[in-house]
Backbone of each chain as ProteinMPNN parsed JSONL, in Angstrom:
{"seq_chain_A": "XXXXXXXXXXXXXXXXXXXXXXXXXXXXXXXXXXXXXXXXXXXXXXXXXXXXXXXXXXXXXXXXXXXXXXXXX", "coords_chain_A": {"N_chain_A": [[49.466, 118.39, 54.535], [50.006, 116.091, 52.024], [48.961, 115.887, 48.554], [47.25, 114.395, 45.227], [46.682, 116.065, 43.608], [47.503, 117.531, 41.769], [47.953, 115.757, 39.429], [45.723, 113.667, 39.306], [44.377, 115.728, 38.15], [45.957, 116.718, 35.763], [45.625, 114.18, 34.406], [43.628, 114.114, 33.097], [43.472, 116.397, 31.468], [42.939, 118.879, 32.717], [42.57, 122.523, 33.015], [43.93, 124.478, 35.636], [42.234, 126.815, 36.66], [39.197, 125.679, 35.476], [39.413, 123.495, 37.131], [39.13, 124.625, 39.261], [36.609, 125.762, 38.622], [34.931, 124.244, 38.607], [35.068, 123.041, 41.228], [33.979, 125.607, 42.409], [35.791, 127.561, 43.529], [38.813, 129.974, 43.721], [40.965, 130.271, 42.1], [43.455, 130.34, 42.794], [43.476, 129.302, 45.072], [43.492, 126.374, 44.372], [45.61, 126.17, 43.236], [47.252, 126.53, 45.825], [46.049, 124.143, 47.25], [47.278, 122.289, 45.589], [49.816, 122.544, 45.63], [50.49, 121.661, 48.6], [50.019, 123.884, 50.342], [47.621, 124.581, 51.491], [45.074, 123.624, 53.227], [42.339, 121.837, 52.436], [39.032, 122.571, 53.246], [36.571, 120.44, 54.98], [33.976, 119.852, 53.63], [35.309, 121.052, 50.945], [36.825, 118.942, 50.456], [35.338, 117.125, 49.988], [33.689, 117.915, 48.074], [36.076, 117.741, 46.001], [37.184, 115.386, 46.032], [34.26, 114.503, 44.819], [35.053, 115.291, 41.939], [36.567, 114.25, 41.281], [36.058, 111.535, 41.428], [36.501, 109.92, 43.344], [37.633, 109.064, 46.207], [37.955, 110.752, 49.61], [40.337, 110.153, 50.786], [41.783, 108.849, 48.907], [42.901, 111.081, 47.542], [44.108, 112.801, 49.114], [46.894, 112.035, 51.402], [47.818, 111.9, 54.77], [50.533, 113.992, 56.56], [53.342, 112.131, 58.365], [52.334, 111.766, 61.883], [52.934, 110.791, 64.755], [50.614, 109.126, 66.492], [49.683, 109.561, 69.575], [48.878, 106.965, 71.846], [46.363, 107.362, 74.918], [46.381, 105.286, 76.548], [48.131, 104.008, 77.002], [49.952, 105.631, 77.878]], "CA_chain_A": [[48.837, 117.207, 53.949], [49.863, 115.84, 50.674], [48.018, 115.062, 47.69], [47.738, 113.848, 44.251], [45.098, 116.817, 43.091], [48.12, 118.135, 40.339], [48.2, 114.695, 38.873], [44.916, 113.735, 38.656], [44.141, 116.893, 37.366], [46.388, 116.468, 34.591], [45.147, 113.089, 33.664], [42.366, 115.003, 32.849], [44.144, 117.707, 30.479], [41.871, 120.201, 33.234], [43.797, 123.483, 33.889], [43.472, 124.903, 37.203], [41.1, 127.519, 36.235], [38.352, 125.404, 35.102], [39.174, 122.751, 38.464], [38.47, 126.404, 40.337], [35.291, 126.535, 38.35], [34.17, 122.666, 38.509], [34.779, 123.438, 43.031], [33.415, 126.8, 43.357], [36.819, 128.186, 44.424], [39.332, 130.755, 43.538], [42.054, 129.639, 40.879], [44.665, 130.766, 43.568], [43.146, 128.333, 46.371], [43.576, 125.139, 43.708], [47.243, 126.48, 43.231], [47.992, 126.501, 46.989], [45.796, 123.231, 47.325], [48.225, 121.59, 44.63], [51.726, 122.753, 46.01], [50.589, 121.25, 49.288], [50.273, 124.907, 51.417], [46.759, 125.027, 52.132], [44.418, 122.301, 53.447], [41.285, 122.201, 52.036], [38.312, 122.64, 54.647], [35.981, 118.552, 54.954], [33.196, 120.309, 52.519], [35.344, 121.566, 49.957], [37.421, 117.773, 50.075], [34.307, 116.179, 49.887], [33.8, 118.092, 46.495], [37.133, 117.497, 45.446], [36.84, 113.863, 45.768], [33.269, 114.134, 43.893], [34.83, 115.94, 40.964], [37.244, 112.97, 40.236], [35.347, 110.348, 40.994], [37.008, 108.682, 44.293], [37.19, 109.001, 48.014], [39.196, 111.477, 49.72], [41.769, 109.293, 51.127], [42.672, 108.688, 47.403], [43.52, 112.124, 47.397], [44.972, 113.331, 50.365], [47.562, 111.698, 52.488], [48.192, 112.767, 55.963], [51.929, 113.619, 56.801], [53.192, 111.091, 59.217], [52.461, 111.906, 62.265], [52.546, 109.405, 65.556], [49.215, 109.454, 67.506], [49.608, 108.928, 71.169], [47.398, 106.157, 72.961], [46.334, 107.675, 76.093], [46.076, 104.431, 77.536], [49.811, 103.652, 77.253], [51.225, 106.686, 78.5]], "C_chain_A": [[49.215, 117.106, 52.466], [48.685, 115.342, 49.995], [47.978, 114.693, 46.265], [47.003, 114.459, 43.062], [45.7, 117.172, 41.479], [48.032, 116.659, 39.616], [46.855, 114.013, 38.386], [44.209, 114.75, 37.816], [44.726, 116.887, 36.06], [46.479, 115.115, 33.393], [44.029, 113.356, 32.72], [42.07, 115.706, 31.665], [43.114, 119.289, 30.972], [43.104, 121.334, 33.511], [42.996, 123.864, 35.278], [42.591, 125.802, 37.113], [39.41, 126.691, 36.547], [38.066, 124.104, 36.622], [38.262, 123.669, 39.074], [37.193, 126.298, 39.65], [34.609, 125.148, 38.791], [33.944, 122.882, 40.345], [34.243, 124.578, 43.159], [34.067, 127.614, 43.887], [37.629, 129.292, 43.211], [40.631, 129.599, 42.847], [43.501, 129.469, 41.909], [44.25, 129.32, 44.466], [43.362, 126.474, 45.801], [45.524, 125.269, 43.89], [47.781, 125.872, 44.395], [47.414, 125.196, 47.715], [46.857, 122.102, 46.896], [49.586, 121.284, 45.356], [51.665, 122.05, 47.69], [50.248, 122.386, 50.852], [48.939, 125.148, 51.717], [45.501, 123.814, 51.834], [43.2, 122.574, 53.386], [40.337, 122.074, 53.433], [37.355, 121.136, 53.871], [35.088, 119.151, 53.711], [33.802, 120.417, 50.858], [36.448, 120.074, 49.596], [36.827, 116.959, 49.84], [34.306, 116.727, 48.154], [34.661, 118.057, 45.555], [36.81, 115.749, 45.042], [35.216, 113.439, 44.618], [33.996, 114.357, 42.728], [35.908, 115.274, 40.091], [36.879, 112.29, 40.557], [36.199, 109.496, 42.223], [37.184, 109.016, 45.653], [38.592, 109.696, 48.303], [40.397, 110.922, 50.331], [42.403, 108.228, 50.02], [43.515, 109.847, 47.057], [44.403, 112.655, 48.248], [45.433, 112.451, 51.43], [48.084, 112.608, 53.453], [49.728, 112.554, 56.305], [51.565, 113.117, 58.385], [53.448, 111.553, 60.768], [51.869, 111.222, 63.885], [51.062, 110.062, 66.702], [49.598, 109.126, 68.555], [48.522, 108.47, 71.747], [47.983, 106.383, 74.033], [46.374, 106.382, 77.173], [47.806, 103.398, 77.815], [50.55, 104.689, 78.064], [50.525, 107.174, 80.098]], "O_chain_A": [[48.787, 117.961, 51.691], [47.748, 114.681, 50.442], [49.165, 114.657, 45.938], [46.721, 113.922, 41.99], [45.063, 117.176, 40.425], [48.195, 117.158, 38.503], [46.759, 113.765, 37.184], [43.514, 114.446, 36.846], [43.932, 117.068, 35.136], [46.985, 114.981, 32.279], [43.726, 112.726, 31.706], [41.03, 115.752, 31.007], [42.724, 120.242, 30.296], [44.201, 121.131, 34.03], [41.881, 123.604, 35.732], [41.707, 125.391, 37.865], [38.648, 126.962, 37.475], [36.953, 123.838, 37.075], [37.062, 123.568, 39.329], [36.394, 126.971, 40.301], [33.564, 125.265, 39.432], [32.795, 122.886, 40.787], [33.881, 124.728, 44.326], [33.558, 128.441, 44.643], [37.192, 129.431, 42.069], [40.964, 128.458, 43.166], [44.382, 128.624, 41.75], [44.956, 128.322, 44.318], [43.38, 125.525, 46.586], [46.341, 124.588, 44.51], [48.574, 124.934, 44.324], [48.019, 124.896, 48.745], [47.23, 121.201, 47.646], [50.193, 120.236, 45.576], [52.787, 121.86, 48.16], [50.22, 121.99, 52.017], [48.885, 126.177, 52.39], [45.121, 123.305, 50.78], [42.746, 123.453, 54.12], [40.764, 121.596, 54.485], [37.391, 120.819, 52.683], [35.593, 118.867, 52.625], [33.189, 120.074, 49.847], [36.91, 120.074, 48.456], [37.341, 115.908, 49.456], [34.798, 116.092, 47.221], [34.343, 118.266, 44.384], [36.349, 115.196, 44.043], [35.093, 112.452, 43.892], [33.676, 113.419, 41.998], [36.188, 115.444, 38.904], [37.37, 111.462, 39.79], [36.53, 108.347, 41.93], [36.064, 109.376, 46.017], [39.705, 109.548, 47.798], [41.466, 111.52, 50.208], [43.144, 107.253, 50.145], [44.58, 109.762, 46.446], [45.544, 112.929, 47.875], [44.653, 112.075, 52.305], [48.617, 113.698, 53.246], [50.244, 111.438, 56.369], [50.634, 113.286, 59.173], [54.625, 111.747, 61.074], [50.673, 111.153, 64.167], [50.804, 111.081, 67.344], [50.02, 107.971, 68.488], [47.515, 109.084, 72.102], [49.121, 106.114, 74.418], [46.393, 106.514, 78.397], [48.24, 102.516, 78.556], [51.556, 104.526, 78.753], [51.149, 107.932, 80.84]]}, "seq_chain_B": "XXXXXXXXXXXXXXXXXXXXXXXXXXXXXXXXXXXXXXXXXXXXXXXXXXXXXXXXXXXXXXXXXXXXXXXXXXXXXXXXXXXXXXXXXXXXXXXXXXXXXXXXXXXXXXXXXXXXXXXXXXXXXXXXXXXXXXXXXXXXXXXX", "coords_chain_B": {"N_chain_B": [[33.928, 140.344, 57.038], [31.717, 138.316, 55.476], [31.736, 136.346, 53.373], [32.679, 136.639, 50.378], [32.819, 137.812, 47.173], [31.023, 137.422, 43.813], [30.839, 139.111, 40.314], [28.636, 139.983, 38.025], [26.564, 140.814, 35.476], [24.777, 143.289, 34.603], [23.518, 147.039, 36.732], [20.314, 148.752, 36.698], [19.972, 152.066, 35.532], [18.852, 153.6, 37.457], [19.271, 152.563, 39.635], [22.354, 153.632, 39.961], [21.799, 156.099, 39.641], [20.215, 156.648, 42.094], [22.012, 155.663, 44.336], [23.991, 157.721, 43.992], [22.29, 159.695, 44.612], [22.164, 159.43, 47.196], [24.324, 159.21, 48.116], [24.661, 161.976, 47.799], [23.115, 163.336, 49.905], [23.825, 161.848, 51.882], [26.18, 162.963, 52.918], [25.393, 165.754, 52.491], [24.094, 166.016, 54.717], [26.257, 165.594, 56.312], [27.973, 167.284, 56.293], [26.842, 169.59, 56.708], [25.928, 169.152, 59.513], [28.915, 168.884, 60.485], [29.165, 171.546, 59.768], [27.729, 173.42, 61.921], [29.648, 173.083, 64.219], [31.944, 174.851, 63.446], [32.603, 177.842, 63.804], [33.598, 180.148, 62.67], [34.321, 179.699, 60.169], [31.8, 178.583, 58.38], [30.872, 177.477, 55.813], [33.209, 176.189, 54.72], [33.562, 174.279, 56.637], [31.173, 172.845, 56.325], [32.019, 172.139, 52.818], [34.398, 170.308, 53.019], [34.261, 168.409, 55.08], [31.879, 167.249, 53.728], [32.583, 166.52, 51.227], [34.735, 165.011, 52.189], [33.565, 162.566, 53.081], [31.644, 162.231, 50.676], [32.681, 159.796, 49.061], [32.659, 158.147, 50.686], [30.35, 157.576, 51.111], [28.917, 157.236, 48.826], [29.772, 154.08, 48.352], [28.291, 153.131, 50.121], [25.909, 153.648, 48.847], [25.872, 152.572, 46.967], [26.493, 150.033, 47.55], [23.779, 149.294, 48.728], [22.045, 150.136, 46.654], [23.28, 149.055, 43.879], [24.391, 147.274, 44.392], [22.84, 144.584, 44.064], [22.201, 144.051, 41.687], [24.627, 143.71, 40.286], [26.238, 141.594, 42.116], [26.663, 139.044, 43.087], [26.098, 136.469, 45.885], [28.893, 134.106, 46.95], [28.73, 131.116, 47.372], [30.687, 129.128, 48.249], [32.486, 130.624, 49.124], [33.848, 130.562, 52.151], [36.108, 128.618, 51.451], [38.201, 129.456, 50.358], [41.464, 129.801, 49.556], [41.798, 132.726, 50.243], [39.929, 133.466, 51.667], [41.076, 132.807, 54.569], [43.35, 133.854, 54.369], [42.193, 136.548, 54.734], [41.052, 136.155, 57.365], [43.467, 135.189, 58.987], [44.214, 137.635, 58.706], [42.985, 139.633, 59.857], [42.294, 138.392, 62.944], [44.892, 138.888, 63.383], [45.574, 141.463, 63.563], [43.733, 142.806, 65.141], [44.758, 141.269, 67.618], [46.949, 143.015, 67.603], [46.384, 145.239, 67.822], [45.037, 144.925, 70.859], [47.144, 144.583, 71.798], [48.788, 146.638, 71.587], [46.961, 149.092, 72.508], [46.467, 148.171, 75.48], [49.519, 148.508, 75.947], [49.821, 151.267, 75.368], [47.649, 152.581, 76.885], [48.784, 151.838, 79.823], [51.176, 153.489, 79.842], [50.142, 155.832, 79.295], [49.236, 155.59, 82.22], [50.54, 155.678, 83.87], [52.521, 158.181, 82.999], [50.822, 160.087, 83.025], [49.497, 161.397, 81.113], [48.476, 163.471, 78.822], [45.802, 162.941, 76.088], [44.752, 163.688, 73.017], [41.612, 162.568, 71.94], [41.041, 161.944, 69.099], [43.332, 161.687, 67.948], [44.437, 159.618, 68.92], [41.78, 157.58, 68.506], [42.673, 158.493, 65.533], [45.188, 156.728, 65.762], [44.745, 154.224, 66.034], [43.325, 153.433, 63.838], [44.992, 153.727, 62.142], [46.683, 151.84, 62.885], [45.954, 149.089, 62.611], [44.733, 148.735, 60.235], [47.072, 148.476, 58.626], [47.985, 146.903, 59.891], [46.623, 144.941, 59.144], [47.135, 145.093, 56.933], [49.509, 144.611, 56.307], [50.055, 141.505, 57.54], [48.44, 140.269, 55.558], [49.553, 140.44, 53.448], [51.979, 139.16, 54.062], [51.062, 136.642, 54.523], [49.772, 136.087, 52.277], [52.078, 136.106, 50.631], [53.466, 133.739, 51.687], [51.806, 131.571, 51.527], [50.902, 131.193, 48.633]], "CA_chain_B": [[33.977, 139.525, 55.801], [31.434, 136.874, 55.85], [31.565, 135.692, 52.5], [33.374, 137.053, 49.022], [31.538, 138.054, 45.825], [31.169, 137.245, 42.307], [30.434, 140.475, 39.703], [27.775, 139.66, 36.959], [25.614, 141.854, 34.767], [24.798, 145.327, 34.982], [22.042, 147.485, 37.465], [19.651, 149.852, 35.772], [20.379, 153.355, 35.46], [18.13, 154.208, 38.257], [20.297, 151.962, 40.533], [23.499, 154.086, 39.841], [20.848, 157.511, 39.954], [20.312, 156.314, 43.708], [23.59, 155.525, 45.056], [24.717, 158.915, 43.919], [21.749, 160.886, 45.573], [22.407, 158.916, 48.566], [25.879, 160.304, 48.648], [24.809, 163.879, 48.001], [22.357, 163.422, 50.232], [24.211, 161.893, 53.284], [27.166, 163.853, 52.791], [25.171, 167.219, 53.043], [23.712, 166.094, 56.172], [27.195, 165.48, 57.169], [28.86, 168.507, 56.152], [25.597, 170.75, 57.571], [26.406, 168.435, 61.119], [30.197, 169.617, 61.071], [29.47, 173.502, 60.384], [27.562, 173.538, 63.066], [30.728, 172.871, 65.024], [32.358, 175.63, 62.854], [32.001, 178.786, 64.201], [33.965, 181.105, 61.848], [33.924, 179.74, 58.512], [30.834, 177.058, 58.127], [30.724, 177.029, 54.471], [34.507, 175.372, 54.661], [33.395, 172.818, 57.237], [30.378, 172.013, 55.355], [32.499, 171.552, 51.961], [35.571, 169.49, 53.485], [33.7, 167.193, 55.532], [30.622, 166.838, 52.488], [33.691, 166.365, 49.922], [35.828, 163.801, 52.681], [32.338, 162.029, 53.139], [30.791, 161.562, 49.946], [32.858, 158.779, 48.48], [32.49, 156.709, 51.123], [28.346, 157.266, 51.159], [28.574, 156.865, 47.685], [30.055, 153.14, 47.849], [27.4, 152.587, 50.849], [24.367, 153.657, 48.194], [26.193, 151.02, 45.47], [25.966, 148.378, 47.956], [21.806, 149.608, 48.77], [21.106, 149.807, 45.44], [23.465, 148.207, 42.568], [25.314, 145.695, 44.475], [22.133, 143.467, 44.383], [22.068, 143.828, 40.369], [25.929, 143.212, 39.89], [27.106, 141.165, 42.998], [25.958, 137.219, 43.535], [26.898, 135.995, 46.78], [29.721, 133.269, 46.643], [28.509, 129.941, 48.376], [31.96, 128.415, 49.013], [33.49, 131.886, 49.883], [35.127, 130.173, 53.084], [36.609, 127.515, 51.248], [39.195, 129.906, 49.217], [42.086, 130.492, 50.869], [41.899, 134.395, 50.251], [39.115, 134.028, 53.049], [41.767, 132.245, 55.281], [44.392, 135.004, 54.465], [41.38, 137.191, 55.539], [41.026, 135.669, 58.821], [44.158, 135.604, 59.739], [45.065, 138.879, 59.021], [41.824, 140.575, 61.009], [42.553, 138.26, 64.112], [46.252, 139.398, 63.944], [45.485, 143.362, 63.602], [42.454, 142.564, 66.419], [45.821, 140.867, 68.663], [48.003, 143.663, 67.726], [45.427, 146.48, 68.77], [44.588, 144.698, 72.206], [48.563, 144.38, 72.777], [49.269, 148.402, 71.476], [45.956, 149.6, 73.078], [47.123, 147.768, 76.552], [50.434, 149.783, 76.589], [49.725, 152.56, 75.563], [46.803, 152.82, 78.326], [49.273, 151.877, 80.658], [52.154, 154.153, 79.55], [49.421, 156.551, 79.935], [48.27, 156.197, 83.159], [52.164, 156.384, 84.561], [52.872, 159.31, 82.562], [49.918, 160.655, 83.431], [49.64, 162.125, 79.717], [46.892, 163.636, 78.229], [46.596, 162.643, 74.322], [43.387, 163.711, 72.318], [40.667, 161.463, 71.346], [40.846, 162.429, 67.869], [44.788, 161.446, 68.107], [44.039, 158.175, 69.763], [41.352, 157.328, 67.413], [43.473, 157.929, 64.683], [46.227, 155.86, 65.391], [44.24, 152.753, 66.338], [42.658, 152.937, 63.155], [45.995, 153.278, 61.13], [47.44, 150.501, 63.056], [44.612, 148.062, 62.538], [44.774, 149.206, 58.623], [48.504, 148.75, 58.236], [48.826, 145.491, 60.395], [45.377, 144.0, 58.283], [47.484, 145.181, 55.303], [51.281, 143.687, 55.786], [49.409, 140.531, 57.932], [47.164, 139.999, 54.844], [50.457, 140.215, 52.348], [53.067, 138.305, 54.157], [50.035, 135.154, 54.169], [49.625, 135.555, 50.741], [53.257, 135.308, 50.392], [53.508, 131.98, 52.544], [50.723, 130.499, 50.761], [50.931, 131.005, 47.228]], "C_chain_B": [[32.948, 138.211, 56.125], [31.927, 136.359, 54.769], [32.211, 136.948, 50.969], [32.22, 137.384, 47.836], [32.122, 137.655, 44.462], [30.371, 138.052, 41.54], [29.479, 139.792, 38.434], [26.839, 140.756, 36.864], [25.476, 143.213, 35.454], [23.531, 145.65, 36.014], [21.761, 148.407, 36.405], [20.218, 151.131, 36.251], [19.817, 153.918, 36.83], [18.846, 153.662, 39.433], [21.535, 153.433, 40.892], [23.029, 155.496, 40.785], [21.075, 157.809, 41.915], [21.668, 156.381, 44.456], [24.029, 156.962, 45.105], [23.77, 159.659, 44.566], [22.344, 160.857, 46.728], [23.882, 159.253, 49.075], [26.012, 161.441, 48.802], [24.188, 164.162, 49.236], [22.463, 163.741, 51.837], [25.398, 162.558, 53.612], [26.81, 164.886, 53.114], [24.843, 167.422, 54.034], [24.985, 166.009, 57.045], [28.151, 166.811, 57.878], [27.836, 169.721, 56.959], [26.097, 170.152, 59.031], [27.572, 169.225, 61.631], [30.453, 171.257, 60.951], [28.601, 173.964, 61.232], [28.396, 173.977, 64.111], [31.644, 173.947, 64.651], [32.114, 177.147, 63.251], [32.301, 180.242, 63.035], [34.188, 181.149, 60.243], [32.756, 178.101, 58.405], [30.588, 176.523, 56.833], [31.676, 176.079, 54.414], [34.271, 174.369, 55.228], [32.616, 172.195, 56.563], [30.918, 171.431, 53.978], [33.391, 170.554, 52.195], [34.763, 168.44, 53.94], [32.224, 166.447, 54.491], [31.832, 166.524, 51.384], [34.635, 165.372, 50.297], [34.73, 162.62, 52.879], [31.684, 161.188, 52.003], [30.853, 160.069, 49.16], [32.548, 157.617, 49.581], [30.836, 156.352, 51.479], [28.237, 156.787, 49.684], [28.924, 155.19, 47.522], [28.641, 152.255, 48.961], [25.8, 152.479, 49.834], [24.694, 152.537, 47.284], [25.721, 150.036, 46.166], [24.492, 147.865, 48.005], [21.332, 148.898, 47.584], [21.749, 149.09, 44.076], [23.865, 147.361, 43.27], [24.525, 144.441, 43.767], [22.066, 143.182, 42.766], [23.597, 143.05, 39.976], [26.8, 142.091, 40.999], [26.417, 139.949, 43.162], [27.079, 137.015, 44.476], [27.749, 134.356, 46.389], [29.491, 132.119, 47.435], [29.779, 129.69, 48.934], [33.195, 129.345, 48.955], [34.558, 131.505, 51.205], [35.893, 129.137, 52.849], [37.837, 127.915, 50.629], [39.981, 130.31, 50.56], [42.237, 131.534, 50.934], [41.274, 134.218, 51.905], [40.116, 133.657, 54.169], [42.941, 133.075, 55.497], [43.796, 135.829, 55.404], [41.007, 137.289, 57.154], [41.995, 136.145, 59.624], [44.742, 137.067, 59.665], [44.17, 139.799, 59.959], [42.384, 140.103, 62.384], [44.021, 138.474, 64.067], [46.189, 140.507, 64.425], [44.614, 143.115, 65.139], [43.892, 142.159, 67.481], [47.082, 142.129, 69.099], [47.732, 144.727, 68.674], [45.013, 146.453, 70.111], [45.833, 145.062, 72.664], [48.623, 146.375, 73.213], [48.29, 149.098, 72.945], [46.808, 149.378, 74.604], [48.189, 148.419, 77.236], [50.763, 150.672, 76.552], [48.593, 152.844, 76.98], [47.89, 152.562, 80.067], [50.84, 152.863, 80.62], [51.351, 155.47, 79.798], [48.678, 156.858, 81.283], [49.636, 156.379, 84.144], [52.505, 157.786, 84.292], [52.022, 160.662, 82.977], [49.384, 161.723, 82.102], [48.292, 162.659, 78.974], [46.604, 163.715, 76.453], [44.794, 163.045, 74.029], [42.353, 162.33, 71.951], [40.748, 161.322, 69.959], [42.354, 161.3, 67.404], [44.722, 159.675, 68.064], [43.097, 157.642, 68.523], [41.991, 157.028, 65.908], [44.446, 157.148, 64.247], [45.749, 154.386, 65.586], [43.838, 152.31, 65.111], [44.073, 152.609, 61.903], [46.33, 151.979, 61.677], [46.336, 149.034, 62.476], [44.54, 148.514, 60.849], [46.854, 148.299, 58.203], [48.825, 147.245, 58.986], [47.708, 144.603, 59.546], [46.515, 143.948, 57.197], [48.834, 144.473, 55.1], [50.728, 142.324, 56.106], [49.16, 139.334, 56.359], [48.459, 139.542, 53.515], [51.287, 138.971, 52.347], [52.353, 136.323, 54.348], [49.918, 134.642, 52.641], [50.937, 134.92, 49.971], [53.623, 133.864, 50.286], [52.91, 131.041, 51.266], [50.558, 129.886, 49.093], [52.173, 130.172, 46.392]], "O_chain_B": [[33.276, 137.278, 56.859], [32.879, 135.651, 55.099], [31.876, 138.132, 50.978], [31.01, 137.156, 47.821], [33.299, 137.583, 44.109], [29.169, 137.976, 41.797], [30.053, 138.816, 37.951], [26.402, 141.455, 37.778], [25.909, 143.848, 36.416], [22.649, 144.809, 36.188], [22.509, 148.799, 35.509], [20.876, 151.207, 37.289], [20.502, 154.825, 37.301], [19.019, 154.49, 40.327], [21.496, 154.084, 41.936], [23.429, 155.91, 41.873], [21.674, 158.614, 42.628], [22.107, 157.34, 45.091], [24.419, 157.424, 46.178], [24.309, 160.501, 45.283], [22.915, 161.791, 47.292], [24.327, 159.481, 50.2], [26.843, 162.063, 49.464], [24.576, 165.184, 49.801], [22.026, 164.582, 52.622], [25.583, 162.704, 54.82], [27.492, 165.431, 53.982], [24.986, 168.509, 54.594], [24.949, 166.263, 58.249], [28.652, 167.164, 58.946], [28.276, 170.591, 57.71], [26.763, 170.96, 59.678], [27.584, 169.947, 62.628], [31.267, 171.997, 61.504], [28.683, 175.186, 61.356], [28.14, 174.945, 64.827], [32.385, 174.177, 65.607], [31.065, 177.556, 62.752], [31.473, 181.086, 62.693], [34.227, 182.066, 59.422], [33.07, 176.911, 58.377], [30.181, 175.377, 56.644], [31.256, 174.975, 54.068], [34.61, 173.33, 54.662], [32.94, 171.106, 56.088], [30.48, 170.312, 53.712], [33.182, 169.633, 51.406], [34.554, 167.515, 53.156], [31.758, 165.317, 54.638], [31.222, 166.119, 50.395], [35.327, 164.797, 49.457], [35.271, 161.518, 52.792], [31.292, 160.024, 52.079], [29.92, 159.369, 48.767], [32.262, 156.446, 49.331], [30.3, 155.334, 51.916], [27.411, 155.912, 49.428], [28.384, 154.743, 46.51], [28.15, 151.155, 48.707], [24.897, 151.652, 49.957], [23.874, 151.697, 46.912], [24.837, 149.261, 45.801], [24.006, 146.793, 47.643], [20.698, 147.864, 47.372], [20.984, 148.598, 43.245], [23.71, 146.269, 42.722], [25.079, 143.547, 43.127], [21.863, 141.999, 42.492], [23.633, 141.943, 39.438], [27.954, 141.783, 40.701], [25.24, 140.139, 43.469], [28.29, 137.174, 44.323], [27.212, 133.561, 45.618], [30.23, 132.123, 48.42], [29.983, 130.029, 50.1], [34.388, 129.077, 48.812], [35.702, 131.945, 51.328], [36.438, 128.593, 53.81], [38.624, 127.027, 50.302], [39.716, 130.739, 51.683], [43.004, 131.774, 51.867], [41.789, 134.6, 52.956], [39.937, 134.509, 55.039], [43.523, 133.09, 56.582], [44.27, 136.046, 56.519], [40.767, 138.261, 57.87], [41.911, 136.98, 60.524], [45.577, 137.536, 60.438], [44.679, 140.616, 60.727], [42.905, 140.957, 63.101], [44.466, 138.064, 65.139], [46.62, 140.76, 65.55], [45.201, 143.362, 66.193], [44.021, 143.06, 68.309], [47.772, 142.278, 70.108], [48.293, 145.096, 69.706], [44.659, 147.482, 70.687], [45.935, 145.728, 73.694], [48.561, 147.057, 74.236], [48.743, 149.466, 74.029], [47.663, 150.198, 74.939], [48.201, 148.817, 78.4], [51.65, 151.203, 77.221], [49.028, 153.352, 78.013], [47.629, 153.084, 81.151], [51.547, 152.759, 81.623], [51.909, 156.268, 80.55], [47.906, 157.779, 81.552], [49.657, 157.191, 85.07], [52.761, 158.551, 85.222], [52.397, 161.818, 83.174], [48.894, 162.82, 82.371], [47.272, 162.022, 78.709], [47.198, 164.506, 75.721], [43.853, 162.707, 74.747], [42.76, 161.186, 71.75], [40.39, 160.189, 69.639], [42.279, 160.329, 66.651], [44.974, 158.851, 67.185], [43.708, 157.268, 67.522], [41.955, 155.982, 65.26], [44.728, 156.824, 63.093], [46.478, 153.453, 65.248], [43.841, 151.095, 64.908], [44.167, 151.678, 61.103], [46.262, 151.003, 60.929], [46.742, 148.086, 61.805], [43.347, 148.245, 60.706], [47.272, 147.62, 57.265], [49.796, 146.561, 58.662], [48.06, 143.448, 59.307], [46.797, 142.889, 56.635], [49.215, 143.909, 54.075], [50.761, 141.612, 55.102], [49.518, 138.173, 56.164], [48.332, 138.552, 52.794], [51.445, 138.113, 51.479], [52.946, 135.245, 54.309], [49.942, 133.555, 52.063], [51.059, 133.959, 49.211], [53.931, 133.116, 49.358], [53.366, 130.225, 50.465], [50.27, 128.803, 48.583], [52.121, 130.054, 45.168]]}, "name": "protein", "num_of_chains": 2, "seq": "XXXXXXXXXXXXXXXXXXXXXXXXXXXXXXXXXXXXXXXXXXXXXXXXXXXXXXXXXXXXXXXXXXXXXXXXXXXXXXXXXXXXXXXXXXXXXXXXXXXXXXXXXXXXXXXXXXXXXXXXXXXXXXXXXXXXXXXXXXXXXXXXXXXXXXXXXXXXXXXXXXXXXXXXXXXXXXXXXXXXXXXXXXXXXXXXXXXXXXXXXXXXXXXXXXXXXXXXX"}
């Protein structure tokens, strides 16, 4: 899942540290949030989205991947 | 692992006091247990097994009695991905140990082999140590 967490973050002038302290998380888990390698769990994207101020499908786009309707196939 | 910790402030002296009886304490009962079993030198069993013992009673009395002064539980402990490293590296070691376990029990019951308990024991626990521990690395790798 991409997202746009390094960017608003740096609109900010927040380092990753103090993100990690504003969520409750580990400095490492913002890192690997950032670079795209680890998908936050609904709780901790819900508090992401509180802690800039906008809805998590401002933040995180889902890579593209086709849904199959059962009612076609 | 349920949940991770965060270290703050100190325990009182009497905290520390504790922990350490509680290591002399359960340690001597340990080491008195194994020269029992000792028939020709019991002082030696009682020191070895009270001396291979005590550190790990001693980190059980920290948790008793200082953890609760120095350790605050971490609310959003499963939200880090350490805990997620954590995961997967237990249910790997837990997959590896069913597979190993599996053929060795069956390599054993062809062979018809007779292996100690002690033996057996010990290698389940290295493997399950040693596959937690590369598991646990090559995630962190990935991830970071």
């Amino acid at each position: 899942m991409e997202n746009i967490i390094a960017e608003q973050r740096g609109e900010r002038s927040w380092s990753q540290a103090h993100l990690a302290a504003l969520l409750g998380v580990s400095r490492q888990t913002v890192i690997s949030i950032e670079r795209g390698r680890f998908d936050p769990s609904l709780p901790l994207a819900f508090r992401i989205a509180e802690v800039f101020g906008c809805r998590i499908e401002d933040l995180f786009t889902p890579q593209a991947t086709p849904v199959s309707d059962p009612e076609k196939s | 692992m349920a949940t991770t910790t965060r270290t703050s402030g100190k325990a009182p002296l009497s905290a520390y006091v504790l922990s350490v009886l509680t290591a002399l304490v359960l340690a001597s009962i340990v080491g008195a247990i194994a020269s029992l079993f000792y028939d020709e030198n019991r002082l030696l069993g009682f020191v070895i097994f009270a001396a291979c013992t005590a550190g790990t009673f001693f980190a059980l009395g920290w948790v008793l009695f200082v953890s609760k002064y120095t350790v605050e539980p971490d609310e959003h402990a499963e939200d880090n991905i350490e805990h997620r490293w954590y995961d997967k590296a237990t249910s790997g070691a837990f997959h590896d140990i069913i597979t190993t376990a599996g053929i060795a029990l069956f390599i054993l019951a062809i062979t018809r082999l007779e292996v100690s308990g002690l033996v057996v024991l010990t290698l389940i626990l290295v493997l399950a140590v040693v596959s937690f521990a590369v598991r646990f690395w090559v995630a962190r790798r990935r991830d970071s």
